[in-house]
N, C-alpha and C positions, 0 to 999 in steps of 0.2 A: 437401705441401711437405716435410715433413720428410724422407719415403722418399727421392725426390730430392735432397736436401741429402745424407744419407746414401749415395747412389748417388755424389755427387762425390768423394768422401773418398779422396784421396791425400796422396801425398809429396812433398815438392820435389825434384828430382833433386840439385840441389847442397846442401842444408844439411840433408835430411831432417824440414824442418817441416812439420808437418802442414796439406796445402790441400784447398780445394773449388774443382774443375775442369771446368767444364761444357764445355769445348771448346771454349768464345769465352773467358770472363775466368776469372779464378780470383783466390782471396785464399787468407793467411794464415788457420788460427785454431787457438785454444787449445783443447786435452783436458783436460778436468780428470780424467777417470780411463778411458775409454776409448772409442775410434770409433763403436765397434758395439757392439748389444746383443743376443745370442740371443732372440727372442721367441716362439722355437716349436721343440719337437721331435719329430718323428714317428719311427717306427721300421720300419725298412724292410729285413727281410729279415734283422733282426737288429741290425743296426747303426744306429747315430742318427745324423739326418740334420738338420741346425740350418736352422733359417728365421731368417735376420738381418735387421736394422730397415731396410737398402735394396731387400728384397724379392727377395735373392739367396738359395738354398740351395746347403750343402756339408755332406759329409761329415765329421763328429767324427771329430778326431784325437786317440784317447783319452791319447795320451803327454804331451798341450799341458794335459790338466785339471788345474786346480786350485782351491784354494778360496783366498781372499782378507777380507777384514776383513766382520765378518758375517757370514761363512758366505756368502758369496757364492762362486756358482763363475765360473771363468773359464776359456778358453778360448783359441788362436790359430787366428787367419783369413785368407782372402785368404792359402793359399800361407805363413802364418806370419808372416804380415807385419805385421797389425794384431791388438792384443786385444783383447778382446769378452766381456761379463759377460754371464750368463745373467739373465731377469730370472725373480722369483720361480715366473713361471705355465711359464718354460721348466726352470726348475730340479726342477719338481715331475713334470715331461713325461720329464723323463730318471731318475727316481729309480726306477722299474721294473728297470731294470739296474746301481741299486747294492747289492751285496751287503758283508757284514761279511768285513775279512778276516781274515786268520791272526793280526793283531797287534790286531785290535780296532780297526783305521780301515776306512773304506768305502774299497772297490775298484769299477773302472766294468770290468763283465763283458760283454764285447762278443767278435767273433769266434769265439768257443772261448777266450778268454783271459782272464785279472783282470790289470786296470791298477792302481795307487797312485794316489791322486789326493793330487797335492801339496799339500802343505801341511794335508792331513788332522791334527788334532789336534796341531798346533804350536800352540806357546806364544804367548801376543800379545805 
C-alpha cells in the first residue's frame, strides 16, 4: 500500500500542493520533510542508480546531492521535481563513491568527475 500511495505523488497543477492521484480521486496532503525516500543504490556502470520507495528507479544527479540535518543526504527526483532523502541502508549503498576532497569534505566521484556535496560540513 504504501509503494502505491507513493506511486500517486504529484502536484496540483494550479497551487502546487502536494496530491495523491490515482486517476479516479485524489486528495491534498502534507510533507513534513519529503515525498520520497531513496531506499536502494545499485551501481551500474559506474554511476548510481536510486531505487525510490514507489518502486521507480533513476539515475543520480550528482549536482542535486546534498546533506541535510543529521547527516542525512538528499537528493532531486522525478526530473527535479520532488526531494527525496536517502534512507540510512541507501546512504551506505552509495558511500563507495565518496572520496575526501581537496578541502576535507566528501565529494560523490562518479563519471570521471568529483561533485561537492552540498552542504558538506556547514555549520548548523
Amino acid at each position: 500500500m504504501a509503494t502505491a500511495f507513493a506511486s500517486w505523488i504529484g502536484r496540483h497543477p494550479d497551487d502546487g500542493r502536494y496530491v495523491l492521484n490515482n486517476g479516479y480521486d485524489w486528495s491534498y496532503f502534507e510533507v513534513e520533510d519529503v515525498p520520497f525516500f531513496v531506499r536502494g543504490v545499485r551501481i551500474e556502470e559506474g554511476w548510481p542508480i536510486l531505487s525510490l520507495n514507489d518502486g521507480s528507479e533513476e539515475r543520480l544527479d550528482p549536482s542535486e546531492l546534498r546533506i541535510g540535518a543529521r547527516d542525512a543526504l538528499y537528493t532531486k527526483v522525478k526530473k527535479g521535481a520532488f526531494a527525496a532523502r536517502f534512507t540510512p541502508a541507501a546512504q551506505l549503498a552509495l558511500s563507495p563513491l565518496v572520496v575526501e576532497g581537496d578541502n576535507g569534505r566528501p565529494e560523490l566521484r562518479v563519471g570521471g568527475q568529483r561533485y561537492a556535496i552540498e552542504g558538506a560540513g556547514a555549520t548548523p
